[in-house]
GUSE-67171 format. One record per residue: residue in three letters; chain; x, z, y of N, C-alpha, C, O in turn. Coordinates in steps of 0.2 Angstrom, whole numbers, plus 5000, padded with zeros to 4 digits. Example, Ala and Ser with C-alpha at 12.3 -4.5 7.8 and 13.67 -1.06 7.14 Angstrom:
<nodes>
   rest   kette   n.c1   n.c3   n.c2   ca.c1   ca.c3   ca.c2   c.c1   c.c3   c.c2   o.c1   o.c3   o.c2
    Ala       A   5066   5039   4972    5062    5039    4978   5066   5039   4984   5071   5042   4983
    Ser       A   5064   5035   4989    5068    5036    4995   5064   5039   5000   5067   5040   5006
</nodes>
This chain:
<nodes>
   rest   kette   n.c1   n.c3   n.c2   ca.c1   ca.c3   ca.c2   c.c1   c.c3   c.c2   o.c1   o.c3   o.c2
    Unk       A   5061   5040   5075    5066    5039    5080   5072   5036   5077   5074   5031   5081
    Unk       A   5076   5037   5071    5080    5035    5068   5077   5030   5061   5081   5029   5056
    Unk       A   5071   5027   5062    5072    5021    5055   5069   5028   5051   5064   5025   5049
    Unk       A   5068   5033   5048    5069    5034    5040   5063   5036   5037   5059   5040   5040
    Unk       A   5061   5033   5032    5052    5032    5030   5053   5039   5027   5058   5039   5023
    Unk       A   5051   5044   5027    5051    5051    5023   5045   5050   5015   5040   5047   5014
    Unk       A   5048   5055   5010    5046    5053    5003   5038   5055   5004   5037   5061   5003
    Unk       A   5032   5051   5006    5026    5056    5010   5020   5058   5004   5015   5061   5004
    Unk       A   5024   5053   4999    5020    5054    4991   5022   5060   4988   5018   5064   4985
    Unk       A   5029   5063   4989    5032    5067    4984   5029   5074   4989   5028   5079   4986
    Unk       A   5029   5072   4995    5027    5080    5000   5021   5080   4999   5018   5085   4998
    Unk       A   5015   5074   4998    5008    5077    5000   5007   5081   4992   5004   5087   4992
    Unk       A   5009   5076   4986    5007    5079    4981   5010   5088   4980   5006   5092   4976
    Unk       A   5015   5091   4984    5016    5097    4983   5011   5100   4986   5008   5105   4984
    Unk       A   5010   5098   4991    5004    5102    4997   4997   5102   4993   4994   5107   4992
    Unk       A   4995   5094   4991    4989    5096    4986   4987   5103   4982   4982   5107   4983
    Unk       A   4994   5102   4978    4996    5108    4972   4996   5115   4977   4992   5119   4975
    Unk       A   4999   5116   4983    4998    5121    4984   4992   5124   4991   4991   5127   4996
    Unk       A   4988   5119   4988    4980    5122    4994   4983   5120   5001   4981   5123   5005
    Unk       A   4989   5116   5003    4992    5114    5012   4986   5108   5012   4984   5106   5007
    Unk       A   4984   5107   5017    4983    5099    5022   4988   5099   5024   4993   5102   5027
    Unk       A   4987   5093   5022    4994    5085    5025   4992   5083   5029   4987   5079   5028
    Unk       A   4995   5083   5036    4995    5078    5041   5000   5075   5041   5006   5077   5039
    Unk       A   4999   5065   5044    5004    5061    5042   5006   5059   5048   5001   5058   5051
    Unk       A   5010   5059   5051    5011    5054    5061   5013   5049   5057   5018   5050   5053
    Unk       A   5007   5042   5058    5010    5034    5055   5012   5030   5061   5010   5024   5062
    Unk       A   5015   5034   5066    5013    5030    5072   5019   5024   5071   5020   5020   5076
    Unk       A   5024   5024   5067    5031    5019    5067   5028   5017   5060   5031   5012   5058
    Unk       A   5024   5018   5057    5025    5014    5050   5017   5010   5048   5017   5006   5044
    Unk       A   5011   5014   5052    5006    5010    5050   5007   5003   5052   5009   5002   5057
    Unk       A   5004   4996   5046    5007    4990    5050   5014   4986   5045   5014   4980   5043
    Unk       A   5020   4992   5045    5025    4991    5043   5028   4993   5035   5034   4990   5033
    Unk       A   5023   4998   5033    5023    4999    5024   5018   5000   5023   5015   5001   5028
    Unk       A   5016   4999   5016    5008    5001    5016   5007   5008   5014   5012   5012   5012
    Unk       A   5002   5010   5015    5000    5019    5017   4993   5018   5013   4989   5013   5013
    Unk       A   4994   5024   5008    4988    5024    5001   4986   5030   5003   4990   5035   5001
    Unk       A   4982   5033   5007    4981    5041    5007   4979   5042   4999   4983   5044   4995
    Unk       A   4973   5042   4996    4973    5044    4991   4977   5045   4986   4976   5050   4982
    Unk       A   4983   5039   4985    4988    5041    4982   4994   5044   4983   4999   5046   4979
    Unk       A   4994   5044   4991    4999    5051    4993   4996   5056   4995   4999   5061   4998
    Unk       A   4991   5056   4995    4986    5066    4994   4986   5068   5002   4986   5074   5004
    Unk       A   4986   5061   5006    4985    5064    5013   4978   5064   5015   4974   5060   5013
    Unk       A   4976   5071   5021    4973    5071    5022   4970   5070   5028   4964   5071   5029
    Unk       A   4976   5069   5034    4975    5066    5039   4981   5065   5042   4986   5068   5043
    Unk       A   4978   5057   5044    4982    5051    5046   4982   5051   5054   4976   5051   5057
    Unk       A   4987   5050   5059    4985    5046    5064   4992   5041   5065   4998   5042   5064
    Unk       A   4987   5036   5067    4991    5030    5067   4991   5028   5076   4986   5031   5080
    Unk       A   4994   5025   5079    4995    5021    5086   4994   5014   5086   4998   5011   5083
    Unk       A   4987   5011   5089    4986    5003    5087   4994   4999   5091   4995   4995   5087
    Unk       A   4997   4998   5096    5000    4994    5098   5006   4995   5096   5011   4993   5100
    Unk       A   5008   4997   5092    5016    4996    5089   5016   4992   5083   5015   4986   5085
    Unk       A   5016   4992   5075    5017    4988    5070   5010   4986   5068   5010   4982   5063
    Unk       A   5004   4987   5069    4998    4983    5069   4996   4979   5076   4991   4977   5074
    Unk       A   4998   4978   5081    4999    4974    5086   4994   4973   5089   4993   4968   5092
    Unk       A   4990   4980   5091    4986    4981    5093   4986   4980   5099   4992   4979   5100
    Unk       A   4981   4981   5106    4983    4983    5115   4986   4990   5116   4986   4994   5112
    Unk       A   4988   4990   5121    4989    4997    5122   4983   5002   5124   4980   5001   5128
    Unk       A   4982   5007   5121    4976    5012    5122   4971   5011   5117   4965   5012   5118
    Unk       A   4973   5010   5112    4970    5010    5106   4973   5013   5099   4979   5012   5098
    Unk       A   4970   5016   5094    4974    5020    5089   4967   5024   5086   4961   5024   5088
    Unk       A   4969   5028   5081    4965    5030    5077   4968   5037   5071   4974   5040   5070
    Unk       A   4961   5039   5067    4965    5043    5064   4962   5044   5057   4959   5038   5056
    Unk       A   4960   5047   5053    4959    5047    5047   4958   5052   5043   4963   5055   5043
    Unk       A   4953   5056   5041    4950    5062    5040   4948   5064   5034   4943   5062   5032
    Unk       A   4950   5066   5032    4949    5068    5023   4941   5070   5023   4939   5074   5028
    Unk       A   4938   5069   5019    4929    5070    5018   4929   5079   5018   4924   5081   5023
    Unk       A   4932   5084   5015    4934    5088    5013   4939   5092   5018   4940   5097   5017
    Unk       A   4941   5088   5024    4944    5094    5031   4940   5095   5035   4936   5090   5038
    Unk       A   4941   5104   5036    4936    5107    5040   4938   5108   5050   4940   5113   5053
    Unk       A   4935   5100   5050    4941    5099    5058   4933   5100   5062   4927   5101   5061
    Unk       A   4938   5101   5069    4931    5104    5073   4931   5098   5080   4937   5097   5082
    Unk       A   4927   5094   5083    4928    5093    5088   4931   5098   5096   4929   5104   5098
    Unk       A   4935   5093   5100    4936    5098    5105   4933   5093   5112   4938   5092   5115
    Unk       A   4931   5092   5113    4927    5085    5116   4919   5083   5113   4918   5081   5107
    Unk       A   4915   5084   5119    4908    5082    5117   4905   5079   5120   4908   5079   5126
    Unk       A   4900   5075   5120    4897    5069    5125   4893   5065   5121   4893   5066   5115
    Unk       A   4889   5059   5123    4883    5056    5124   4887   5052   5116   4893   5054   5115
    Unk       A   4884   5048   5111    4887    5044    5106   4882   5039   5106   4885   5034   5104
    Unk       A   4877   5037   5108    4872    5033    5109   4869   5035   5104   4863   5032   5103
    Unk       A   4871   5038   5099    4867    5037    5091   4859   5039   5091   4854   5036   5090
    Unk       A   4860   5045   5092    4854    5051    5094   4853   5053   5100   4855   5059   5101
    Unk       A   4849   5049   5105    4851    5053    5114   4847   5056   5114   4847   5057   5120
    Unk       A   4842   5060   5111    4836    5060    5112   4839   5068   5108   4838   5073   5112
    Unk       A   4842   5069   5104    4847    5075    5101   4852   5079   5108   4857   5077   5111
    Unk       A   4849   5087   5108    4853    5089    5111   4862   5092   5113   4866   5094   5117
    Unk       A   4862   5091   5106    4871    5091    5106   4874   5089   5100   4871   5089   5095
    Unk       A   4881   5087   5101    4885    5083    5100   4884   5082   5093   4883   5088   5090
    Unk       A   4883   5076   5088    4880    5076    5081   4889   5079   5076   4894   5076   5078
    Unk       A   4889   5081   5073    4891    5085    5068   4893   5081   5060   4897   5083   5056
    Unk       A   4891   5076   5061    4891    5070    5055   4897   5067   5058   4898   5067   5064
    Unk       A   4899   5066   5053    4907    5060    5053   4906   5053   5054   4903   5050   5049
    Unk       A   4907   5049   5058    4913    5050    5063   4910   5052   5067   4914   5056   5071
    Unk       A   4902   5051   5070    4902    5053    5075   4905   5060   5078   4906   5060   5084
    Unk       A   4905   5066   5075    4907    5071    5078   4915   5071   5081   4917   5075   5085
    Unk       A   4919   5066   5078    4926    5064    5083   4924   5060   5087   4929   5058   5091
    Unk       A   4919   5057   5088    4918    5051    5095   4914   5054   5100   4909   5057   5099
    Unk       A   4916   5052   5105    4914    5055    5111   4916   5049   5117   4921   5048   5120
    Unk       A   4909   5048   5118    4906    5041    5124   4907   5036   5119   4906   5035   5113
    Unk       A   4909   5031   5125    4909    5022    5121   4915   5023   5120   4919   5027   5123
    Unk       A   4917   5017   5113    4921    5018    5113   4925   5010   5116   4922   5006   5118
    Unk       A   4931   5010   5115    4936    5004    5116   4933   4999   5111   4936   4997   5106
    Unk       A   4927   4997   5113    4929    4990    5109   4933   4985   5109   4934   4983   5104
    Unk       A   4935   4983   5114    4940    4978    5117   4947   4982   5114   4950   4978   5110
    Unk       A   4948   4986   5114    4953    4989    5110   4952   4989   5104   4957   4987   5102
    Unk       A   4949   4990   5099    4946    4987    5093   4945   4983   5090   4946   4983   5084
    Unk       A   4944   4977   5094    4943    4971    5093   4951   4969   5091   4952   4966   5085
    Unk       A   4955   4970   5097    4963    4968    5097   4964   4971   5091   4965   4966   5087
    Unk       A   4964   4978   5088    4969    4981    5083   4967   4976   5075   4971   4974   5070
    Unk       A   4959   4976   5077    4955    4972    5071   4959   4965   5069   4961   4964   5064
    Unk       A   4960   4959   5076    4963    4956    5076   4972   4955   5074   4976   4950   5073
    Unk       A   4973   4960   5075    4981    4963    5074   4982   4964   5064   4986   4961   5060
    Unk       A   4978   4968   5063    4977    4970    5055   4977   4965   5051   4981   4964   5047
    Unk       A   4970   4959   5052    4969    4953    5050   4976   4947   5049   4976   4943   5045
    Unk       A   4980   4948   5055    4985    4944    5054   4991   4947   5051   4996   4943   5049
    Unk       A   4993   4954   5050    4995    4958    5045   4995   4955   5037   4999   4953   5033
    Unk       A   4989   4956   5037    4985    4955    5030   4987   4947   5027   4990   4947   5021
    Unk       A   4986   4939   5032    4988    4937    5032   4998   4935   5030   5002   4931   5028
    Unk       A   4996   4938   5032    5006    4938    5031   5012   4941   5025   5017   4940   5023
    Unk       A   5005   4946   5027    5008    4951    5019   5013   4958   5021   5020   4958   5022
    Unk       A   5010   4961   5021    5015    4968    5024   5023   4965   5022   5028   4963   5025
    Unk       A   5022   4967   5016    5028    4967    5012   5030   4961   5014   5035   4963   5018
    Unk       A   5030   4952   5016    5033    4949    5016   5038   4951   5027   5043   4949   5030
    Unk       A   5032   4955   5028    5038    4957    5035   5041   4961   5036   5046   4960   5040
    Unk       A   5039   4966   5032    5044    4971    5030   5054   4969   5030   5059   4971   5033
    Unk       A   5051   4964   5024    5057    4963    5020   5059   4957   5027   5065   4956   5025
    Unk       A   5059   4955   5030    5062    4949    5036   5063   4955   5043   5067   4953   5047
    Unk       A   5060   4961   5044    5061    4966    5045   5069   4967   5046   5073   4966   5050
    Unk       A   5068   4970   5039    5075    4974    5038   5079   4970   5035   5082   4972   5030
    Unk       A   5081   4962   5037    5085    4957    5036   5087   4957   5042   5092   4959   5042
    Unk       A   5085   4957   5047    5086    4957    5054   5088   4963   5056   5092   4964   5061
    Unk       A   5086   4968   5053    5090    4975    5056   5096   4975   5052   5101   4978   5054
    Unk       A   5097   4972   5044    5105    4976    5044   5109   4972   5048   5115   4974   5051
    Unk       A   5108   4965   5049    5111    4962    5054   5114   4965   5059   5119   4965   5062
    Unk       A   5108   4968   5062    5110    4972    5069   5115   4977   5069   5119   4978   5073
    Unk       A   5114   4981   5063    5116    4986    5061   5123   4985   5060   5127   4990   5061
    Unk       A   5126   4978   5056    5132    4978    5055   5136   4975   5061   5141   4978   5062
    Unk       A   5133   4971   5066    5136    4969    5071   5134   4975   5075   5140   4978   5075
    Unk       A   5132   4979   5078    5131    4983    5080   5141   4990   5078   5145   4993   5082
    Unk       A   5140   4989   5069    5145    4994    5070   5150   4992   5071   5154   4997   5072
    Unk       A   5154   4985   5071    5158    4984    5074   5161   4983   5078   5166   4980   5079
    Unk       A   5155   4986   5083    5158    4986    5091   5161   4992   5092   5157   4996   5092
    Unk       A   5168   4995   5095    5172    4999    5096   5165   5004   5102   5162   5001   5106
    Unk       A   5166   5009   5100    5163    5013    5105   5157   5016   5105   5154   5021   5107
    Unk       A   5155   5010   5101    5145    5011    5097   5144   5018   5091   5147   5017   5085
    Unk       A   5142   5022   5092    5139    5026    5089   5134   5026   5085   5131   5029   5088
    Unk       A   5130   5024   5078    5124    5023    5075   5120   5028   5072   5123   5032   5069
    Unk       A   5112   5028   5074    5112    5034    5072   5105   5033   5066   5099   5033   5067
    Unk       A   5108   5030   5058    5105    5026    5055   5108   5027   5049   5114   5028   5049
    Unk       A   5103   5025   5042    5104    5026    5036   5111   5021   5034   5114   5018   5039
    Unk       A   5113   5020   5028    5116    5015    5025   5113   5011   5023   5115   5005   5024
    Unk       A   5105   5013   5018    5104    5007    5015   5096   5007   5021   5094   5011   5025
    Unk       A   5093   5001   5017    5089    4999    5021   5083   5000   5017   5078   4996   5018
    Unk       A   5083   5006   5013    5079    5009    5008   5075   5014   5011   5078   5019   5013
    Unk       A   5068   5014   5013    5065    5020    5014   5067   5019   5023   5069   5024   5026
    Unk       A   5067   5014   5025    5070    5013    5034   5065   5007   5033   5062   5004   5029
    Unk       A   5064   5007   5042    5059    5003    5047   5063   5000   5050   5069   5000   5048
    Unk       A   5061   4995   5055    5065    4992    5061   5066   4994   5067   5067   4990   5071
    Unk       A   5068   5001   5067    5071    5004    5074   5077   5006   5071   5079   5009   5065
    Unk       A   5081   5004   5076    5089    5008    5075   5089   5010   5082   5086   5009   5087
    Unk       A   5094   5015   5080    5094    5021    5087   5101   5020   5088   5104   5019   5082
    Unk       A   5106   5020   5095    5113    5020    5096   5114   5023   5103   5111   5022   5108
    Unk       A   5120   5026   5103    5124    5027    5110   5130   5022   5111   5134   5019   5107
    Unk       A   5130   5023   5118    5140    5018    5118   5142   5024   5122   5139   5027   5126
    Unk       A   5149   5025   5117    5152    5031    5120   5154   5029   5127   5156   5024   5129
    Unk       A   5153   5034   5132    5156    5034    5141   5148   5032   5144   5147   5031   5150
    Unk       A   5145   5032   5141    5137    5029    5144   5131   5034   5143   5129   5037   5138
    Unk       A   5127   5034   5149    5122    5038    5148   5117   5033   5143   5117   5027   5144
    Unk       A   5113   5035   5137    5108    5031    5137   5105   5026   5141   5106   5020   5141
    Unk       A   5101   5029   5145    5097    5028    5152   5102   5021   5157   5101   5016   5159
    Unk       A   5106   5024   5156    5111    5018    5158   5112   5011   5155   5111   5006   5158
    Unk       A   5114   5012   5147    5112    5005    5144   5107   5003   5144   5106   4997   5143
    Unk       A   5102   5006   5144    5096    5002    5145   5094   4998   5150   5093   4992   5148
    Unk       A   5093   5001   5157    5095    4996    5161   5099   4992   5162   5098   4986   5164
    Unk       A   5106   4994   5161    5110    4986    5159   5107   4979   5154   5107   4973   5155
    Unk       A   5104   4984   5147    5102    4979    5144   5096   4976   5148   5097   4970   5148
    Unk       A   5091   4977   5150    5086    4976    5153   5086   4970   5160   5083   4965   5160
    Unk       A   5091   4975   5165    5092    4971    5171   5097   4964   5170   5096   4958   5172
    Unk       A   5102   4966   5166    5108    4960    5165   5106   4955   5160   5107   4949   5159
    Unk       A   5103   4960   5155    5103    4953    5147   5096   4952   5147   5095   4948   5142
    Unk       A   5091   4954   5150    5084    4954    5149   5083   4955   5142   5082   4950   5139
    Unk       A   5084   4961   5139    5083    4964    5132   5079   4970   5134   5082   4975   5138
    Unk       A   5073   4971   5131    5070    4976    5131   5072   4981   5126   5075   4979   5121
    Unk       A   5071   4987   5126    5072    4993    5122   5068   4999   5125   5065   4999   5131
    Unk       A   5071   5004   5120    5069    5014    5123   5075   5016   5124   5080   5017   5120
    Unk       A   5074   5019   5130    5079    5025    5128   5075   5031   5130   5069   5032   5132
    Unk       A   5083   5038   5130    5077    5045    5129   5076   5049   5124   5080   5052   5120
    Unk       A   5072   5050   5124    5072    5056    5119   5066   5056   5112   5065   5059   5107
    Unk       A   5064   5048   5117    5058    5046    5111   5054   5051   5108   5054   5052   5102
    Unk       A   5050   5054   5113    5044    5059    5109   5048   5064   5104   5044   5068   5102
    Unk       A   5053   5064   5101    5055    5069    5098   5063   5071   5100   5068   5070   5097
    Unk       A   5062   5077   5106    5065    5080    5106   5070   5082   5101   5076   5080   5100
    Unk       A   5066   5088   5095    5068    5093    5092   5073   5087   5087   5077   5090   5084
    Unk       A   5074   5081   5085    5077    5077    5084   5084   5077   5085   5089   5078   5081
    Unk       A   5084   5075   5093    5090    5074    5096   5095   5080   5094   5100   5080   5092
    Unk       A   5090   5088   5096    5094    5092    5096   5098   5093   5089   5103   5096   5088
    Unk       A   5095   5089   5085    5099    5091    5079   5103   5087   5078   5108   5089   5075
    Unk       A   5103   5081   5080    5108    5074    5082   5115   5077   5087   5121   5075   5086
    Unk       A   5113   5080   5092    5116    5081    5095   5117   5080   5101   5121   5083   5106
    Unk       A   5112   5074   5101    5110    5068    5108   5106   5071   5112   5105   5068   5117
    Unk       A   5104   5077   5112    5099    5080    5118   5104   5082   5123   5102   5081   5129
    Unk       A   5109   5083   5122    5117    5085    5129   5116   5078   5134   5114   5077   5140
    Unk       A   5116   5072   5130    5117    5065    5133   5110   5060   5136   5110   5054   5137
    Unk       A   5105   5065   5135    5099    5060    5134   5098   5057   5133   5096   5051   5135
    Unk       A   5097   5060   5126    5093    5054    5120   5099   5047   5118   5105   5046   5119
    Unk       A   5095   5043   5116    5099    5036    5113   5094   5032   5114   5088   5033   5115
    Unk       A   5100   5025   5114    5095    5017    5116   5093   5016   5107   5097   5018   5102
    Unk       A   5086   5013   5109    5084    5011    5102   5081   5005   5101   5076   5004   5104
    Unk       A   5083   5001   5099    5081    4993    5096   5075   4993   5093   5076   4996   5088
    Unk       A   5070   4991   5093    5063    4989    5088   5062   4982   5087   5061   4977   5090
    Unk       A   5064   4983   5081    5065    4974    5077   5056   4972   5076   5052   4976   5073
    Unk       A   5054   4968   5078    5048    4965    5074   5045   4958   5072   5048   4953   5075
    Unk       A   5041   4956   5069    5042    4947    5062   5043   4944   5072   5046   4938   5074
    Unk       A   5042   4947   5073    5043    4938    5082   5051   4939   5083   5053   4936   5088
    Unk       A   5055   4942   5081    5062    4941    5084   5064   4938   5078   5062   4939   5072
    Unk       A   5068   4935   5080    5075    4930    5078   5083   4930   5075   5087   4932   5080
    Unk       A   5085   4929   5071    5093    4929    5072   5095   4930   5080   5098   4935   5082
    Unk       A   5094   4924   5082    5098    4921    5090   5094   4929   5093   5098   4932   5097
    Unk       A   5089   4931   5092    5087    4937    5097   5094   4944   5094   5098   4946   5099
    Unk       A   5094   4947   5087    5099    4950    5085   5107   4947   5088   5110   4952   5092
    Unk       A   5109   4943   5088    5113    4941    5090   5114   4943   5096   5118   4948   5098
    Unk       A   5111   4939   5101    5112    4941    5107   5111   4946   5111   5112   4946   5117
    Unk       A   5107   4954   5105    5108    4959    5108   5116   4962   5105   5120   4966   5109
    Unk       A   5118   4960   5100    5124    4962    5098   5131   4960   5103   5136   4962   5104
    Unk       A   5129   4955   5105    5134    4953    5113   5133   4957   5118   5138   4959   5120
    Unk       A   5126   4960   5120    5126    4961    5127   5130   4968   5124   5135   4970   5127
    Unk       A   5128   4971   5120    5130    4979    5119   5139   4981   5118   5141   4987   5118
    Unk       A   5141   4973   5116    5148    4972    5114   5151   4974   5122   5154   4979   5124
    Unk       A   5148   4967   5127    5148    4968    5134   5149   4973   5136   5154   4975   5138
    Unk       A   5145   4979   5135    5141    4984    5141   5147   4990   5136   5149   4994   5139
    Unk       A   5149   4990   5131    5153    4994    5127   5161   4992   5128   5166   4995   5128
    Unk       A   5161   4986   5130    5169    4985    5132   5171   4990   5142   5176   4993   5145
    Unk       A   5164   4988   5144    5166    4992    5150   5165   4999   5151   5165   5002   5157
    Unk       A   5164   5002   5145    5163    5009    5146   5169   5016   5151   5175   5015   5152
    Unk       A   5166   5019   5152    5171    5025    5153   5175   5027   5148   5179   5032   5150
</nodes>
């Protein structure tokens, strides 16, 4: 919700040592750093295909250490063994259940490939070139709140912000309906976040999602609208 990549080498390794399973939500970073489960001792991954792997919407996955003792909650036909009366037990099939999305598969498969071709790292780093921009015009708009690291170490391409006198919900649709700029606002799936932010009283914050297809001129011109919409505040 706030950009910040958490140390997930330094946590899983403790977990190792202390007999935990590690679950990871990659759902902002698969795509956007690269993720070594066995070098960070994770044991289960889920990721979201249509955010930084560029997948369709309704596609995503997840990743299951050989050695966790997971149970299906969902059972159904696999086509594998029809002729077998219940649900096979063997990996993966014991997580799939009916057909799956291939057309959704297809796209994420497609999405990875052109990842791979580009080079994480070289989008990363054109990324968060585009985000401190934002971030610096961003904070010198009187009124604007930031709710985001300093350095651009261990951060993604979401920045999160309020304009003081304004509901979230409200800049958004201004940005939306007046500058045709897309964003989130809300509470972004993490609640207990805000509450510690303090943003759960105001509903949540608008958040910007930088990615390699935006531009200078795209940063810029969200940094005018928000300039706009913060000079008329209450």
């Amino acid at each position: 919700m706030i950009g910040t990549i958490q140390p997930v080498a330094d946590i899983g390794k403790h977990c190792r040592e202390a007999g935990i399973y590690f679950a990871v939500d990659a759902s902002q970073t698969a795509g956007h750093i690269p993720i070594d489960v066995q070098a960070m001792c994770i044991d289960l991954l889920a990721f979201t295909g249509h955010k930084c792997l560029f997948g369709p919407t309704g596609i995503g996955g997840s990743y299951i250490g050989e050695d966790v003792p997971i149970r299906g909650t969902r059972f159904g036909g696999t086509g594998v063994r029809s002729a077998y009366p219940f649900h096979l037990e063997e990996f993966p099939y014991r997580m799939e259940v009916g057909t799956l999305n291939i057309v959704g598969v297809a796209g994420l498969c497609a999405g990875n490939r052109w990842i791979r071709q580009q080079g994480i790292e070289n989008l990363h780093r054109k990324d968060m070139d585009l985000w401190e921009r934002l971030r610096d015009g961003l904070r010198a708009v009187d009124g604007v709140i930031l709710y985001c690291a300093e350095s651009t170490s261990n951060h993604n391409g979401v920045l999160s912000f309020n304009v003081q006198g304004w509901e979230a919900g409200d800049v958004g649709t201004m940005l939306d309906v007046d500058y045709n700029i897309a964003c989130r606002t809300g509470l972004h799936c993490a609640p207990l976040v805000h509450v510690q932010l303090g943003t759960d009283k105001i509903h949540g914050s608008v958040r910007f999602s930088i990615g390699p297809f935006n531009t200078e001129q795209h940063i810029d011109t969200a940094i005018e609208a928000v300039k706009e919409i913060a000079a008329m505040r209450r």
